[in-house]
C-alpha positions as CSV (number, residue, x, y, z in Angstrom):
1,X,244.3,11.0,-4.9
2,X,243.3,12.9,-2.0
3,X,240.0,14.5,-0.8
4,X,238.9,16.7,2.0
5,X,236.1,16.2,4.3
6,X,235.1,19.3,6.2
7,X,232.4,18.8,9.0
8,X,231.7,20.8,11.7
9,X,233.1,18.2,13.9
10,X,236.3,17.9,12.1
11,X,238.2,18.1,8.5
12,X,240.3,15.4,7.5
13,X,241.8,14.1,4.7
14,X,240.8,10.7,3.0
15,X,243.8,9.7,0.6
16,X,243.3,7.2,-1.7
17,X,246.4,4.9,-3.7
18,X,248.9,2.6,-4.2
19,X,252.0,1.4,-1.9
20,X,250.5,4.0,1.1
21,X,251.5,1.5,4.1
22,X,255.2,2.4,3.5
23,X,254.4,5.7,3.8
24,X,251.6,5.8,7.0
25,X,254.1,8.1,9.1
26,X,255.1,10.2,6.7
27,X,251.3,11.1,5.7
28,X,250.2,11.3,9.0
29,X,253.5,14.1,9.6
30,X,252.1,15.8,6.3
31,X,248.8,16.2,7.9
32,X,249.9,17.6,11.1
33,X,248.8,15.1,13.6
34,X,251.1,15.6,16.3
35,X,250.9,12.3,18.8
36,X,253.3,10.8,20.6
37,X,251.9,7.1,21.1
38,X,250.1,5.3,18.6
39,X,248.0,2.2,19.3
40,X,247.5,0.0,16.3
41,X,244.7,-2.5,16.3
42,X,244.7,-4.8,13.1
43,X,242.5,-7.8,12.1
44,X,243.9,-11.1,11.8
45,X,242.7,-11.5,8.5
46,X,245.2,-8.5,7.3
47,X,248.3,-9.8,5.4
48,X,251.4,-9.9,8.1
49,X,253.8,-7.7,5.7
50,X,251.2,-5.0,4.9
51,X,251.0,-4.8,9.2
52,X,255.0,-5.1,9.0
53,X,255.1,-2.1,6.5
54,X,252.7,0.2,8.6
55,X,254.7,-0.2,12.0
56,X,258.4,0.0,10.6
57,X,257.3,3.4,9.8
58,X,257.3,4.2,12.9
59,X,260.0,4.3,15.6
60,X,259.2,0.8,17.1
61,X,259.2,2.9,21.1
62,X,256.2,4.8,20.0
63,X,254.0,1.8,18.9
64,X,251.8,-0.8,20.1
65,X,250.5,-3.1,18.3
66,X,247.2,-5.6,19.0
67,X,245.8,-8.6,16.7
68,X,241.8,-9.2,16.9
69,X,239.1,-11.4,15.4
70,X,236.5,-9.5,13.9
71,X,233.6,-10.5,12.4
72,X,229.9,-9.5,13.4
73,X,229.7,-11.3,16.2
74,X,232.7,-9.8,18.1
75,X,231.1,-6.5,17.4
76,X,230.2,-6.0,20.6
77,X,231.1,-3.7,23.8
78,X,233.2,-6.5,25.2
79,X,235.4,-5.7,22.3
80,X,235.3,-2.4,22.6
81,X,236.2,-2.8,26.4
82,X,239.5,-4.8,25.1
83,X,241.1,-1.7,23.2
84,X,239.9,0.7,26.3
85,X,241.7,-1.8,28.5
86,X,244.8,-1.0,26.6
87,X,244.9,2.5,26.2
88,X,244.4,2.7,30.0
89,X,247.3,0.4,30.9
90,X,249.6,2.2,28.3
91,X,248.5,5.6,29.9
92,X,247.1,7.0,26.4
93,X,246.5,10.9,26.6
94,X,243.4,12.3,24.4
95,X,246.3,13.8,22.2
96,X,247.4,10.4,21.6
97,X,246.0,8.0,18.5
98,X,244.6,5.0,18.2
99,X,245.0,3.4,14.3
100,X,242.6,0.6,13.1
101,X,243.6,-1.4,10.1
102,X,240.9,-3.6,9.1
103,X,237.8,-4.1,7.4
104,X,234.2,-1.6,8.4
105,X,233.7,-3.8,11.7
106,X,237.4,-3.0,12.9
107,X,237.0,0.3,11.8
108,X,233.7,1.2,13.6
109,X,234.7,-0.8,16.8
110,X,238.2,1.1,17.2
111,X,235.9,4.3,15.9
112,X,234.3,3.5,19.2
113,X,236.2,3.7,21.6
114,X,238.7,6.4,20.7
115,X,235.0,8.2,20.8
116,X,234.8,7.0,24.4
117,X,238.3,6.9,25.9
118,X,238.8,10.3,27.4
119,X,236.1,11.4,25.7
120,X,238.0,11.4,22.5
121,X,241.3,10.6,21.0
122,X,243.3,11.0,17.6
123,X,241.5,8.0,15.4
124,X,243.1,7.4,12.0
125,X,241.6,4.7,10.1
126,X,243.2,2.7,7.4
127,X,240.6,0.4,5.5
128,X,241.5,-2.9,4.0
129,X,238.3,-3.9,2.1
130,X,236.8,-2.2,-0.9
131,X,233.6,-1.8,1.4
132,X,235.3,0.1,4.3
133,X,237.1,2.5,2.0
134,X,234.1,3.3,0.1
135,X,231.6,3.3,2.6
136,X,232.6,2.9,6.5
137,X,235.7,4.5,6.7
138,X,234.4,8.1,5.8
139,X,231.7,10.0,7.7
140,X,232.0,9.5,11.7
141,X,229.5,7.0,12.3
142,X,230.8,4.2,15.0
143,X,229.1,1.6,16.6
144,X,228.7,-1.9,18.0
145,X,225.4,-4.4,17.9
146,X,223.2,-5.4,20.6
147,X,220.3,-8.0,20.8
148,X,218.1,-5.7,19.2
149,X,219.8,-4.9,15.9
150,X,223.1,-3.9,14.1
151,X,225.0,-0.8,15.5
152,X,222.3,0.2,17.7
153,X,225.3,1.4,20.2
154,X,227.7,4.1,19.2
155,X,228.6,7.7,18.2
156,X,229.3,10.1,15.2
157,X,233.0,10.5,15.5
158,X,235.0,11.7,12.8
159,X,238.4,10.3,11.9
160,X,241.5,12.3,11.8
161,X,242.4,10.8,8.9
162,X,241.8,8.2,6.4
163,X,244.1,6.2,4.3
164,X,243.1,3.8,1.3
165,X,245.4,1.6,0.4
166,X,244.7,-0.2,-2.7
167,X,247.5,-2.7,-2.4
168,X,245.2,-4.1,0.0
169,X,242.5,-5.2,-2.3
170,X,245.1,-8.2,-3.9
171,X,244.3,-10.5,-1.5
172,X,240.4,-9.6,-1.2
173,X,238.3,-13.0,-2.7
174,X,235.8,-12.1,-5.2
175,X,232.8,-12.0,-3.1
176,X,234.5,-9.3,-1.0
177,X,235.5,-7.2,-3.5
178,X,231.8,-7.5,-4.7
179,X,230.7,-6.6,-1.1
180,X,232.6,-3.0,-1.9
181,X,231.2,-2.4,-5.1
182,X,227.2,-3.0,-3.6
183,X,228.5,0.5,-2.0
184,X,230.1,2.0,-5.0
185,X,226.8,1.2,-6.9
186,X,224.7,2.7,-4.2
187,X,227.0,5.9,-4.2
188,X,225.8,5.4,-8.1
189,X,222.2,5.4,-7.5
190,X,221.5,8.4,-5.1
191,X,223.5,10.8,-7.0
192,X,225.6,10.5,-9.9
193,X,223.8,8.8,-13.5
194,X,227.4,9.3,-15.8
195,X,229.2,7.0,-13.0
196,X,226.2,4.9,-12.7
197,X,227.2,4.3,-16.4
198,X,230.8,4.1,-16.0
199,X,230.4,1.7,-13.4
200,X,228.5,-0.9,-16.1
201,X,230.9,-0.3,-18.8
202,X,233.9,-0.8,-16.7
203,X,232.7,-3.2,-14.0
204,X,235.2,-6.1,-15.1
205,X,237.9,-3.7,-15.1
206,X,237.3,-2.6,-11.3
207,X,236.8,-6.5,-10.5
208,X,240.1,-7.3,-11.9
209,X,242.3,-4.8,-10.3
210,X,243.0,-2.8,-13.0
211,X,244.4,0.3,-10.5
212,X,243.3,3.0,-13.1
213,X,239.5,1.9,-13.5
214,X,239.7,0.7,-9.6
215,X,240.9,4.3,-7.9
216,X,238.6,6.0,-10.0
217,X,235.6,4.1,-8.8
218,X,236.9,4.2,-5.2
219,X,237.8,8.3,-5.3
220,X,234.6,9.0,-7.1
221,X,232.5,6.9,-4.6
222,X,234.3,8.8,-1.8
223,X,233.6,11.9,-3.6
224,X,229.8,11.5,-3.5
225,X,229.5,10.1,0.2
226,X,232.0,13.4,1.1
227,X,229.6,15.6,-0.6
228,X,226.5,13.9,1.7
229,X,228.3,13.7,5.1
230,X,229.1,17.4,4.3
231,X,225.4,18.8,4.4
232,X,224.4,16.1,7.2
233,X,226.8,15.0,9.4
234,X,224.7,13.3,12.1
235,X,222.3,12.2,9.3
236,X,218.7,14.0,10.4
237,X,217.9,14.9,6.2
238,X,219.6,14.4,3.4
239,X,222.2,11.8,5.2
240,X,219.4,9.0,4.8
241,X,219.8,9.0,1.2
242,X,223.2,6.7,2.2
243,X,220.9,3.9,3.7
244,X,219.3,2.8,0.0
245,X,218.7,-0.8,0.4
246,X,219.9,-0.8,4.3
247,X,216.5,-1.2,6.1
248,X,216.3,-4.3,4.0
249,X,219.5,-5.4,3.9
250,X,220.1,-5.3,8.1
251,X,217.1,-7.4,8.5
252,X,218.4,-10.2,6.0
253,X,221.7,-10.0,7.9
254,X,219.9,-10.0,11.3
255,X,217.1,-12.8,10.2
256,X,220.3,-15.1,9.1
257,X,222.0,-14.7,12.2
258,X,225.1,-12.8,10.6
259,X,226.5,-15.7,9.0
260,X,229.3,-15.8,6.9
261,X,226.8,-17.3,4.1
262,X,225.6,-13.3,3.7
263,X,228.1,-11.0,4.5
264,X,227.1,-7.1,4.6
265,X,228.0,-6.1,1.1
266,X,225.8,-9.1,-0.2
267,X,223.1,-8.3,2.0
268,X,223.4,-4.4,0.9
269,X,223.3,-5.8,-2.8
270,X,220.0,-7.7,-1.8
271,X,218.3,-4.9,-0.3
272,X,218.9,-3.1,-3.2
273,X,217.2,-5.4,-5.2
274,X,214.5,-4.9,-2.7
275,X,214.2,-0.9,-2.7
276,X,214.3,-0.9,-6.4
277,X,211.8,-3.7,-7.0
278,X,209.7,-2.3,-4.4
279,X,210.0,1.1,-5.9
280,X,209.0,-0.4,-8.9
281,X,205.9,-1.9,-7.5
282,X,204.8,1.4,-5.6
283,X,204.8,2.9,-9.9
284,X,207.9,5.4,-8.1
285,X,210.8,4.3,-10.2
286,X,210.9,4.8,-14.1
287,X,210.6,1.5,-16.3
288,X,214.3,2.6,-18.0
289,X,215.9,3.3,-15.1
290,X,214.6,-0.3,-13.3
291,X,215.6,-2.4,-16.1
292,X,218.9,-1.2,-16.4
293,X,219.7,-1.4,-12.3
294,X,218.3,-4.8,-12.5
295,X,220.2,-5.9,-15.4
296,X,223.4,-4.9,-13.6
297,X,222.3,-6.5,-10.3
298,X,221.6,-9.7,-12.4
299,X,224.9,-9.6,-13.6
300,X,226.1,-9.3,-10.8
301,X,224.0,-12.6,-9.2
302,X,222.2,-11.0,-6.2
303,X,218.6,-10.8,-7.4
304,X,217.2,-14.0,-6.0
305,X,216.5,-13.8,-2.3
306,X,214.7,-18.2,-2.1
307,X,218.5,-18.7,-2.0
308,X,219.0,-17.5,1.4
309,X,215.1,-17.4,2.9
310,X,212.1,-19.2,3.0
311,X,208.7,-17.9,3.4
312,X,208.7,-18.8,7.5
313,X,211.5,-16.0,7.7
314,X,209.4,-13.5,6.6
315,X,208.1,-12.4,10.2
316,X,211.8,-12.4,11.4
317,X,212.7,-9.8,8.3
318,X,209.9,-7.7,9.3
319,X,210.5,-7.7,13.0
320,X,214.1,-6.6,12.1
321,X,213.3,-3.9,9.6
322,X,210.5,-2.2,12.5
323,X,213.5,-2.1,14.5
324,X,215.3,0.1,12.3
325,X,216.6,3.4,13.6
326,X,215.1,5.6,11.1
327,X,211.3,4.6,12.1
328,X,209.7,7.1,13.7
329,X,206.2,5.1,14.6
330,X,205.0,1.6,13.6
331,X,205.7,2.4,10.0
332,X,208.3,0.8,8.3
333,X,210.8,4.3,7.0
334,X,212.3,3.1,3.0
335,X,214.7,5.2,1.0
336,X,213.4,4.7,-2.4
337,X,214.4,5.8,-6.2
338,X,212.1,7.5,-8.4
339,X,215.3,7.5,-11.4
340,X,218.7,7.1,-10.9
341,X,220.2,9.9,-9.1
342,X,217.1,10.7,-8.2
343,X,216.7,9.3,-4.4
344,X,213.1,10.0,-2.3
345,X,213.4,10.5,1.6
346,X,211.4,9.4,4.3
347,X,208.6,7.3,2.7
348,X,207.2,5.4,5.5
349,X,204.8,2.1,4.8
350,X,202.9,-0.3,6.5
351,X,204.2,-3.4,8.0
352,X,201.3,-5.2,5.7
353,X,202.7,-3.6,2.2
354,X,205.9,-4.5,3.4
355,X,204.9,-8.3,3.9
356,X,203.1,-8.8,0.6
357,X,205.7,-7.2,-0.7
358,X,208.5,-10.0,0.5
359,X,206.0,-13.1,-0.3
360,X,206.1,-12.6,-4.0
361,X,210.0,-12.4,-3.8
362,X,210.3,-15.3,-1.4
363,X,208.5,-18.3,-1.7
């Protein structure tokens, strides 16, 4: 499967299937990227024969390759310094590329600094988690955190390509493969009611790897952040529709400390649970359409927030969410749902709502 985004930026193709490491020179040939030195930085968590069947693609003279931790704590410009560090020493020109294979931190660090290094470079991204080839790897946004938040350092930077791999998904745990599908359910939400359905009647299905039910959900979840990035690429309007259950969901990460306890899908999965309960609350979102996102999220376990807080981290959850990047004053900026597919912009509340809000989910 194969989709085209077109920004004004760049157009690139994301491809999406089985058995594409074997192939990774032969696709990027096919879509014209001419470079003569590729730099290919992989996370160590990546099976060793998936790297082995990218780089024997390749004649072995015109690849480097570099292992690195990631987690959220190495997402930082040290990092980001590392990879510059070698595409200096290996003389990298900007018509040169630089290939990350990894999960969304690996993809938005090496995003990063092929923004950076000569003020751009060839940047093809090959996701190995169902949340970075639903969510991460398409659109341009890059980035590192800082003391005061998640990704409050980087660029927009489109990709010159993006391959999705499903093979890589097989050795994915559980709880990551739910991380990816908080995205796909989001993608859900904002725009789309008939996959919204499809999603509950065949969420076993995607969970267990059946390749049919899982490129469908991945494709179609591409399809509808595509359409988005398309009409917003540096997200000033319609872009913020992607961050549903974000404001909330990078202040539970950032009040934990970014343990591995709460990763981001889980977190995105909780602030979910937040926008639509909230919207609930505020009489924004339809009694149908609540019950049935909250059955899902039920089923899916991530509906109780006491398991991870106590009321003493409410202050720290509402100092992160004023932080946020979409605030424009002292108000706290939410993307909320009024139905499904039916997402509202730019509602903006007071820290105080906000508060009483949290103490009758935590306590």
């Amino acid at each position: 499967m194969k989709l085209k985004v077109k920004t004004k930026i760049n157009n690139y193709s994301v491809i999406v299937g089985k058995n594409l490491c074997s192939k990774v020179n032969k696709i990027i040939s096919n879509e014209r990227i001419y470079s003569k030195k590729f730099l290919l930085i992989y996370d160590s968590n990546v099976p060793t024969q998936m790297i082995k069947r990218i780089v024997n693609t390749f004649n072995k003279k015109r690849i480097e390759k570099k292992k690195i931790f990631f987690n959220e704590k190495s997402k930082n410009l040290k990092t980001v310094s590392s990879i510059v560090k070698i595409l200096e020493k290996k003389n990298f020109s900007r018509n040169d590329c630089l290939i990350s294979v990894g999960g969304g931190i690996c993809g938005d660090i090496c995003g990063f600094a092929s923004s950076i290094f000569k003020r751009g470079l060839n940047f093809i991204n090959v996701p190995t988690t169902l949340l970075s080839q639903v969510d991460s790897a398409i659109g341009g946004k890059t980035g590192v955190n800082s003391l005061s938040g998640k990704n409050m350092i980087g660029s927009f930077y489109q990709p010159s390509l993006v391959i999705s791999d499903i093979d890589f998904l097989k050795s994915l745990p559980k709880k990551e493969m739910i991380c990816g599908y908080a995205e796909i359910l989001k993608h859900s939400l904002i725009s789309n009611k008939i996959f919204f359905k499809f999603l509950k009647k065949n969420f076993y299905k995607i969970m267990s790897h059946h390749s049919k039910f899982l490129e469908n959900a991945i494709y179609k979840s591409c399809l509808i952040k595509k359409e988005v990035v398309e009409k917003d690429e540096k997200e000033k309007n319609i872009r913020k529709v992607l961050n549903l259950g974000h404001t909330f969901a990078h202040a539970y990460e950032a009040t934990i400390g970014y343990k591995k306890g709460l990763n981001h899908g889980e977190a995105v999965l909780l602030g979910i649970m937040s926008a639509i309960k909230f919207s609930k609350q505020r009489n924004i979102l339809k009694k149908n359409d609540y019950e049935q996102i909250i059955e899902h999220l039920e089923k899916l376990n991530y509906c109780n927030l006491n398991k991870y807080f106590k009321t003493k981290d409410i202050s720290k959850i509402i100092f992160y969410m004023k932080q946020d990047k979409k605030n424009k004053d002292s108000k706290i900026n939410l993307i909320l749902l009024k139905g499904i597919a039916k997402p509202i912009l730019d509602k903006s509340f007071e820290e105080n709502k906000i508060r009483t809000f949290l103490k009758n989910l935590i306590y």
